[in-house]
C-alpha positions in Angstrom: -2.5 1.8 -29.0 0.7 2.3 -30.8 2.3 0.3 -33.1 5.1 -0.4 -31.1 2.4 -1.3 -27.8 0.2 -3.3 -30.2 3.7 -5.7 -31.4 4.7 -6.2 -28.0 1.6 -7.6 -26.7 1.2 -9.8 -29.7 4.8 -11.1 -27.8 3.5 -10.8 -24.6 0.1 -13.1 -24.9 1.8 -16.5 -26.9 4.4 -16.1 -23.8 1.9 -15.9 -21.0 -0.4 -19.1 -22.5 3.2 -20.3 -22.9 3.6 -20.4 -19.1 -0.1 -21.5 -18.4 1.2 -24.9 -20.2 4.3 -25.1 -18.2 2.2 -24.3 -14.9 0.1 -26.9 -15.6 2.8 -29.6 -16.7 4.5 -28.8 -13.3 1.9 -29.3 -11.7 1.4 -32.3 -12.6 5.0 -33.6 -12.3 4.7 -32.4 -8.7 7.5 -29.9 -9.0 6.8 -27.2 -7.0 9.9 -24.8 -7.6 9.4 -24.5 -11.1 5.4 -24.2 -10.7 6.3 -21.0 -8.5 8.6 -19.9 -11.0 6.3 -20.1 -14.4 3.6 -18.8 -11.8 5.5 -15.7 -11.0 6.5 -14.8 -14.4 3.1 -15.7 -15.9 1.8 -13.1 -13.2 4.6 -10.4 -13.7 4.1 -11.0 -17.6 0.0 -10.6 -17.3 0.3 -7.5 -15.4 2.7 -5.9 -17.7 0.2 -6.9 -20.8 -3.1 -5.9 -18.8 -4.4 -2.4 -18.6 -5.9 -2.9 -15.5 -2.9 -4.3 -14.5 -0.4 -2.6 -11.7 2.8 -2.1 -14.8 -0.1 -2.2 -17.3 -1.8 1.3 -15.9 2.3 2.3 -15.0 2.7 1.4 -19.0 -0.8 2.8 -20.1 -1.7 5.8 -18.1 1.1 7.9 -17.1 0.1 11.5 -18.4 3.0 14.3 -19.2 0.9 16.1 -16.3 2.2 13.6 -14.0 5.5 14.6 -14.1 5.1 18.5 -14.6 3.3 20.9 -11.8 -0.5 21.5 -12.7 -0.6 25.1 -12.2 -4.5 24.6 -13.1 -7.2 23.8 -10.1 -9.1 21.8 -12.8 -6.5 20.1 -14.8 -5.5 19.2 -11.1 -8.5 17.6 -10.0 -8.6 15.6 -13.3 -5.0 14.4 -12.7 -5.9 13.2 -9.3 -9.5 11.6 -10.2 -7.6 9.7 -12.7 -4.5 8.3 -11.0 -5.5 8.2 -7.1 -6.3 4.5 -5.8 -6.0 5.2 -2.0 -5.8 7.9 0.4 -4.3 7.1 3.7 -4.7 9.0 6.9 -2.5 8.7 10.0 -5.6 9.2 12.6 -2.5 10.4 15.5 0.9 9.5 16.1 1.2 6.8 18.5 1.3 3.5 18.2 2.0 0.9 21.5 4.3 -1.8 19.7 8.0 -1.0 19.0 8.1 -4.5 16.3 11.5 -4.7 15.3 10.5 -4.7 11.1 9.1 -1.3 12.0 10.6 2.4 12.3 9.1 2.6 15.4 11.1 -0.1 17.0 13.6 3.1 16.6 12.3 5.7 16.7 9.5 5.4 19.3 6.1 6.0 18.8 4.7 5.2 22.2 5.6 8.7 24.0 4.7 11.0 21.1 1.6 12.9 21.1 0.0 13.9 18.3 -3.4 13.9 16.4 -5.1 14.3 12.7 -6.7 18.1 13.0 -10.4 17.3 13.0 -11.2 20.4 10.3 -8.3 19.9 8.2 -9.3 16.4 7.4 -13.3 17.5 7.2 -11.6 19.6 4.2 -10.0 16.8 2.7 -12.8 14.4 2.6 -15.0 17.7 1.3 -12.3 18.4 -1.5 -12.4 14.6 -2.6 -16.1 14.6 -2.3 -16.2 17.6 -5.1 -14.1 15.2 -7.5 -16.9 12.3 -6.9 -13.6 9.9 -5.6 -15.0 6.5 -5.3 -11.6 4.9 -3.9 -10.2 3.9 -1.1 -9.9 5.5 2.2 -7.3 4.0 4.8 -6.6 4.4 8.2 -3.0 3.4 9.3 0.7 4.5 8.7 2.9 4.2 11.9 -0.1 4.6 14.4 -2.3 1.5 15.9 -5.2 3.6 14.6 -7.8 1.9 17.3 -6.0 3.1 20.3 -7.8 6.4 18.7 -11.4 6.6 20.1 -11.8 9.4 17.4 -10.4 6.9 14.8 -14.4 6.2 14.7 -15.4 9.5 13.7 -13.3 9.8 10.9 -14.8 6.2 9.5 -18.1 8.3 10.2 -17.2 11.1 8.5 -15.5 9.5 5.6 -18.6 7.0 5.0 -20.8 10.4 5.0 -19.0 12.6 2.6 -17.4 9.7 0.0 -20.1 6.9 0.2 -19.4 4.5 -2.4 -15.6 4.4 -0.8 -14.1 1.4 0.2 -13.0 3.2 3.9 -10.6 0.2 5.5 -8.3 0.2 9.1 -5.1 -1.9 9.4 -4.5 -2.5 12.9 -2.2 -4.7 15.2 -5.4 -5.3 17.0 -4.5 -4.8 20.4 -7.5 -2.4 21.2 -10.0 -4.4 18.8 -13.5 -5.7 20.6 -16.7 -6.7 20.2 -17.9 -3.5 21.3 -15.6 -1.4 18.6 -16.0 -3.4 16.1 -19.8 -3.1 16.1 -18.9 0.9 16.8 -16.6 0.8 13.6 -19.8 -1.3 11.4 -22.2 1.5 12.0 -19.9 4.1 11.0 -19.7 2.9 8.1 -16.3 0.5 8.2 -15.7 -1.4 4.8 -13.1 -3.6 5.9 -10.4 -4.1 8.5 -7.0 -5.4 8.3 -5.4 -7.0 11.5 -2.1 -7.7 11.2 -1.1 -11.0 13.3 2.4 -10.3 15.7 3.5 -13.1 18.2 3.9 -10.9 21.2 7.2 -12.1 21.9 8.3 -10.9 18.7 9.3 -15.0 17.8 7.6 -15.7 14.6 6.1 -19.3 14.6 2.7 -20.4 13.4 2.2 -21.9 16.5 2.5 -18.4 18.2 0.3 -17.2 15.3 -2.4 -19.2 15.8 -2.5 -18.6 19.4 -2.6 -15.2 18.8 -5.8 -15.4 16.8 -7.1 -17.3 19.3 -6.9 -15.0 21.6 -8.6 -12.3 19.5 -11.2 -14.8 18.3 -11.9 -15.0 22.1 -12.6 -11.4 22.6 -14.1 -10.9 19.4 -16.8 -13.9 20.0 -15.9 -15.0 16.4 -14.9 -18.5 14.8 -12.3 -17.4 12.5 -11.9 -19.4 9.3 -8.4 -20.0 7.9 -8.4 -19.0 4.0 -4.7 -19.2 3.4 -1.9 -20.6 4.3 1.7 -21.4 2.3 4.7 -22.3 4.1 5.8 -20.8 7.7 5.9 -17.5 6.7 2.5 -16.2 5.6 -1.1 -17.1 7.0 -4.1 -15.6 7.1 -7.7 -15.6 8.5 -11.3 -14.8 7.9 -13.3 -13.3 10.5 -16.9 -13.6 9.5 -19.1 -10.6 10.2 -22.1 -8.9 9.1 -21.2 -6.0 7.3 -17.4 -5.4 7.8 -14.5 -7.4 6.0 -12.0 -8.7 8.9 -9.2 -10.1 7.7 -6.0 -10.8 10.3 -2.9 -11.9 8.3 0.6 -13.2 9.6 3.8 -12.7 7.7 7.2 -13.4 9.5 8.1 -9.4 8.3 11.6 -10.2 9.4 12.7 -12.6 6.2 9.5 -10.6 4.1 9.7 -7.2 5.3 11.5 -4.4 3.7 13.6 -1.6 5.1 11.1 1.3 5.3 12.9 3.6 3.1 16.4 2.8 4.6 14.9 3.4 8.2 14.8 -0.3 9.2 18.8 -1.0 8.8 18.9 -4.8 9.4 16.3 -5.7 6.9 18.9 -3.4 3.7 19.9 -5.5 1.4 23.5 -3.5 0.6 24.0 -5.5 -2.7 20.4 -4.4 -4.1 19.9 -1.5 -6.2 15.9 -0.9 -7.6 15.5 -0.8 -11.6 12.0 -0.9 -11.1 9.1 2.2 -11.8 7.1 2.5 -8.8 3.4 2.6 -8.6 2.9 4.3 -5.0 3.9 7.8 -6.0 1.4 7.8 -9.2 -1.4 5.7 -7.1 -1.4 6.5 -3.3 -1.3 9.6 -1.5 0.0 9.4 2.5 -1.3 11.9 5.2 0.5 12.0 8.4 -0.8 12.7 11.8 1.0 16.5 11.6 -0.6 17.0 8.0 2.6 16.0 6.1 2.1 14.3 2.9 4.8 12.0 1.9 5.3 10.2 -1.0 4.7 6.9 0.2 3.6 5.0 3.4 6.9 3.5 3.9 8.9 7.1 4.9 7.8 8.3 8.0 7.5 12.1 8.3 8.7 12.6 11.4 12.0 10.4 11.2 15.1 12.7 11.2 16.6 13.1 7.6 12.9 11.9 5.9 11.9 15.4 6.1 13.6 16.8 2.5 11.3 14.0 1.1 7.9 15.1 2.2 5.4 16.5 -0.5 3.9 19.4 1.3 1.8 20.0 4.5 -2.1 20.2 4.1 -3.2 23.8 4.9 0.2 25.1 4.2 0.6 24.1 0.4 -3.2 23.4 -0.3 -4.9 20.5 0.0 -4.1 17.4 -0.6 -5.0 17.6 -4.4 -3.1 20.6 -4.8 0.5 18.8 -2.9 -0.7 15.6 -5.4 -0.4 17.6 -8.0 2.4 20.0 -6.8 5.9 19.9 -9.0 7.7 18.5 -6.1 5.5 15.1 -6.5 5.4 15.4 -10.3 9.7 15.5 -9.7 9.4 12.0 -7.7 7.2 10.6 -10.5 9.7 11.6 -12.9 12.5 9.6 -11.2 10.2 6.4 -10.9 8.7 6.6 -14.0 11.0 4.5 -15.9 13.2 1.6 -15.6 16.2 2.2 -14.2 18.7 2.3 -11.0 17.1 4.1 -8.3 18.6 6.7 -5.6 17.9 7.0 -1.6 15.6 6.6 0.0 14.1 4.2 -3.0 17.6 2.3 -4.0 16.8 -0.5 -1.2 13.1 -1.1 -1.9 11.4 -3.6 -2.4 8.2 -2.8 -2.3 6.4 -3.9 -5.7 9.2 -4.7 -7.8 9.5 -7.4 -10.7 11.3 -10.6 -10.1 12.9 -11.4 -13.2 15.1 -9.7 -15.7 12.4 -10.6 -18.7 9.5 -9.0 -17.0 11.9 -6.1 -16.4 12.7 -5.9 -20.0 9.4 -6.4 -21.3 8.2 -3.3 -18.7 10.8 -1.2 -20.4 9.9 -2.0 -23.9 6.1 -1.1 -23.2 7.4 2.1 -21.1 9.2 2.8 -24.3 6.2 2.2 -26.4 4.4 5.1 -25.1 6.6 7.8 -27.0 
């Protein structure tokens, strides 16, 4: 540690027990704005200060090679081993729902045929194998990936080849049953994610819960509630043997973001991101056609998101070699650093800091690493 890193966290800690005291003293004085408040900065400050933290590893573990191309196969590998959390897979292109937070609700998903090549993800999962990746392994994007019967077979594959991977589904759970669920366990399913829409597109808890009813009904589960704020977020355990179901509700039109500019009535005109961003350094996106893209809120196959893909799989290597490619290492470069963004990131809010002292600690601990 530098000793420009090591000064700034000797800042960083007396602020953050700072804000523990003031949590705690607004707690008590039942003021629940200004707990929220001290909460969020405490959290923002902790995460900056942390290595294991999401602006702490941003801070910490950014390499040169992240932002230059890797001509080397080995020096690749190493770059990916080290910064890759998640790799997501779009298992086919279609999806039934057109929700309006959503690209689809635009540009439909519901006629467009498409699937993952079987052989050019087997190469995938057999390049990641060869690294030993432990992480995760997703199954979502823009598709309702159980309206897939393969969607099992990857989960079977992936669980084969990468077995100490977390290998997870987020689905709207329209096709979720018993019988698939069980299907999905034996494969080899770590966890799966339902995401909770009223299906008149409304959202009120009431709806919500209804709606979980109803899948609690097919799923012959008692779900247990394990969170819920205010109106706009909720969420629900379902408990099973060996597979992690979660269904959570969020009213995505006051929470959701704009997709990359894709989802017009949810663009805040008057925002502009400062924020780094810790997608392009930490997730890698697959698409149903192959494309990689540099994050799982731009859709390949939207007209005028194509200049932003990474590479195709096959085409440009696999998906270590597009990782590691100079057209990634040139988005990395541009969301590297505190500082005002350009399309398609200038509107996103996906992962950004919510007050101007986090944002200036970040930049003093980006700073620290020269």
């Amino acid at each position: 540690m530098s000793v420009y890193a090591a000064v700034l966290r000797a800042l960083l800690l007396p602020t953050i027990a700072t804000l523990d005291v003031a949590i705690r003293m607004a707690k008590q004085l039942r003021m629940p704005g200004m707990r929220r408040l001290f909460t969020g900065l405490a959290h923002e400050l902790k995460s900056i200060s942390a290595a294991d933290g999401m602006w702490g590893w941003i801070a910490g573990e950014v390499r040169p090679a992240h932002v230059a191309d890797v001509p080397d196969r080995v020096d690749r590998e190493t770059l990916f081993r080290h910064s890759v959390k998640m790799v997501e897979f779009e298992p086919h292109a279609f999806c039934n729902r057109t929700c309006s937070f959503c690209p689809n609700a635009v540009h439909d998903r519901r006629g467009v045929k498409g699937e993952l090549d079987l052989d050019l993800y087997t190469r995938q999962l057999q390049a990641l194998a060869a690294i030993g990746y432990r992480e995760a392994i997703r199954f979502a994007l823009f598709s309702e990936p159980l309206a897939n019967p393969r969607t099992v077979e990857f989960v079977r594959l992936a669980r084969a080849m990468l077995p100490t991977s977390v290998i997870e589904i987020v689905s709207n759970g329209d096709y979720l049953t018993a019988e698939m669920l069980d299907s999905l366990a034996t494969a080899g399913l770590s966890r799966l994610w339902i995401s909770i829409y009223p299906a008149s597109g409304a959202w009120t808890l009431a709806a919500i819960e209804q709606r979980v009813g109803q899948l609690a009904g097919r799923l012959a589960i008692v779900p247990m509630r394990v969170a819920s704020g205010d109106d706009h977020v909720a969420s629900w355990r379902f408990p099973h043997a060996s597979v992690a179901v979660v269904a959570t509700a969020k009213n995505l039109e006051t929470t959701g973001i704009d997709r990359g500019g894709n989802v017009p009535h949810l663009t805040d005109r008057a925002f502009v991101r400062h924020d780094p961003c810790p997608f392009v350094f930490r997730n890698v996106s697959v698409y149903f056609d192959g494309t990689v893209m540099p994050c799982c809120d731009l859709r390949a196959d939207v007209p005028g998101n194509e200049p932003f893909a990474w590479g195709r799989l096959g085409r440009d290597g696999d998906l270590i070699d597009v990782y590691a490619s100079s057209v990634a290492a040139g988005w990395r470069r541009s969301l590297a650093e505190v500082g005002a963004k350009g399309p398609p990131c200038r509107s996103c809010k996906h992962n950004i800091l919510g007050s101007s002292l986090g944002r200036r600690f970040l930049s003093a601990r980006l700073d620290s690493r020269r």
